[in-house]
N, C-alpha and C positions, 0 to 999 in steps of 0.2 A: 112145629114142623112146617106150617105154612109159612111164617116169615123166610123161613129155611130156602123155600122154594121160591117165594118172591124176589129174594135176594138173589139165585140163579137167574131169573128169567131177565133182572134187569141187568145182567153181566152179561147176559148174555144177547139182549138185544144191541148194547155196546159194540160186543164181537161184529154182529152181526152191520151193524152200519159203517165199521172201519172200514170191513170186504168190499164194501160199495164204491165205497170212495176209492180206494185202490183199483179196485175195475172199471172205474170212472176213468181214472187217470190213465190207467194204463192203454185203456179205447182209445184218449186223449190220444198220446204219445203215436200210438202205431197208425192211428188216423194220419196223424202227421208228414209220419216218415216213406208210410206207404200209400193211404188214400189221396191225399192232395197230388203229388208227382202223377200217380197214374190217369188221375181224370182231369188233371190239367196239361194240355194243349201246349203251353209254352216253357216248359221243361225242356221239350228236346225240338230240334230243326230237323228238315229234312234237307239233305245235296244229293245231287248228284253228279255220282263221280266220272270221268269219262276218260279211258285207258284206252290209246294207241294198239288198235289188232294190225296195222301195217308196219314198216320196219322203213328205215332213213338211211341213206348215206349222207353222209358230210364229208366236206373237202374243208379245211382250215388251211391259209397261208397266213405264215408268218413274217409280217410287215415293217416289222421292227424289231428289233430284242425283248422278245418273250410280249409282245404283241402281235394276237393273231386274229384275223377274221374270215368269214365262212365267204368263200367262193360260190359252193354250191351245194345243194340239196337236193336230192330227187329220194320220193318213194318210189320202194319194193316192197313184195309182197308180203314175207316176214317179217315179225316184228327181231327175231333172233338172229336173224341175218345183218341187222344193221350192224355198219363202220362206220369209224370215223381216218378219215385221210387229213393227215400232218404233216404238210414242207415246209418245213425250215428255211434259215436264210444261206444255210452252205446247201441248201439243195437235196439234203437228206430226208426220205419220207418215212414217217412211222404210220401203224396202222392199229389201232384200239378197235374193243370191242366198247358198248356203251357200261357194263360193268365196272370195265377197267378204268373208263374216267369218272363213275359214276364216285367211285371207292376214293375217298379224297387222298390226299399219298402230297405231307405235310411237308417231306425232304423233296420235296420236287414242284420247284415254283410253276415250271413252263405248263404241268398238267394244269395247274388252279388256274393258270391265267388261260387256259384253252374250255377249262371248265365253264369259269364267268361269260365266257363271248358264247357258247354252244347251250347254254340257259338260257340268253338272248335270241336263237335261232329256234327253229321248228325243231331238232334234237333235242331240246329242252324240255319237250311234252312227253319224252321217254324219260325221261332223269328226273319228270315228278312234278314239275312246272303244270298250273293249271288248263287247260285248252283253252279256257273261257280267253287268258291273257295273249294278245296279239304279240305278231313277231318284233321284233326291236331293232331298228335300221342301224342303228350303231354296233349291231353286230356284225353287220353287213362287208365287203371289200367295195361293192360296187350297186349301185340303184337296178341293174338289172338280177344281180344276184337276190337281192332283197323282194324285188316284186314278185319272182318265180317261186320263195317258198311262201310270202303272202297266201297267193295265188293255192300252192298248195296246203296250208292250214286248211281251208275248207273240206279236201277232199279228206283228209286226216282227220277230219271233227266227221265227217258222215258217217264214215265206216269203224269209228272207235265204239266200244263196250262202252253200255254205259250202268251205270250202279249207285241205286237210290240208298245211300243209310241216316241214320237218324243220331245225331249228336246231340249231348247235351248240351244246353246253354249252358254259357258259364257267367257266374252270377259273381255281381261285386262283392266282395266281403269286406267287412266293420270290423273296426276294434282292435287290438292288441295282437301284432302279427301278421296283421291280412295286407301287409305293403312291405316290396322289397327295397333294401337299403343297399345303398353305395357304399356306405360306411363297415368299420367293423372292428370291433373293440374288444378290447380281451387280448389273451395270450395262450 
């Protein structure tokens, strides 16, 4: 009977050091995936974001066929109020809201080409363009049009919301997969 029971104890000390090592591993693993990220620092960045509380109007003429630039800007108080004013070259004026040029609209070149020049413009900081990035003279018709919303980006960065979040870094990745190809094979 004692061999009996020898023979248990050592099967089961066995059992008993596999558990270990699986709980080893397993501490390993969650260390990994949750303790490093949380207590390290360069996982995530912080920005902040800074969203227009005042509203724009824009004036665009169009200079040429389906080339337009911004005459003028001026803030108003809403930001829901903002328009956008569009002359034509036969003199027709249309009038958008910033959604409606916001929303790209593919069967209609003259919006995209009104869109590119008013991304260049202080309108631009409604439609998602950074504050940080200055206005762009090439959007401009004229050097005084251009200096006036200069001028006005600052009062527009003073009075915008502003909103801290934390993004992850995004980390190179190796090996098989981790890079996009031009190419593409198969059928």
């Amino acid at each position: 009977m004692e061999n009996n029971q020898n023979g248990n104890n050592g099967g089961g000390s066995g059992f008993n050091f596999r558990w270990i090592i699986y709980g080893a591993l397993a501490l390993y693993l969650l260390y990994n995936f949750f303790g490093r990220s949380s207590s390290s620092g360069n996982d995530y960045i912080e920005e902040t974001l800074e969203e227009p509380t005042q509203g724009i109007v824009c004036h665009l003429l169009e200079q040429e066929k389906d080339l337009f630039k911004i005459t003028d800007e001026e803030l108003i108080d809403r930001r829901e109020d903002s328009r956008i004013y569009a002359t034509y070259l036969d003199g027709k004026i249309d009038t958008f809201t910033i959604d409606e040029v916001t929303i790209s609209d593919a069967s209609n070149p003259q919006r995209s080409m009104m869109r590119s020049v008013m991304m260049g413009g202080m309108i631009g900081y409604m439609m998602g363009r950074p504050m940080s990035a200055g206005v762009s003279r090439g959007s401009y018709a004229n050097q005084g049009a251009y200096n006036k919303s200069n001028a006005g980006t600052s009062n527009l960065r003073s009075s915008a919301r502003r909103t801290t979040v934390r993004k992850p870094v995004s980390k190179s990745k190796s090996g098989f997969g981790s890079s996009k190809s031009s190419r593409s094979y198969g059928g």
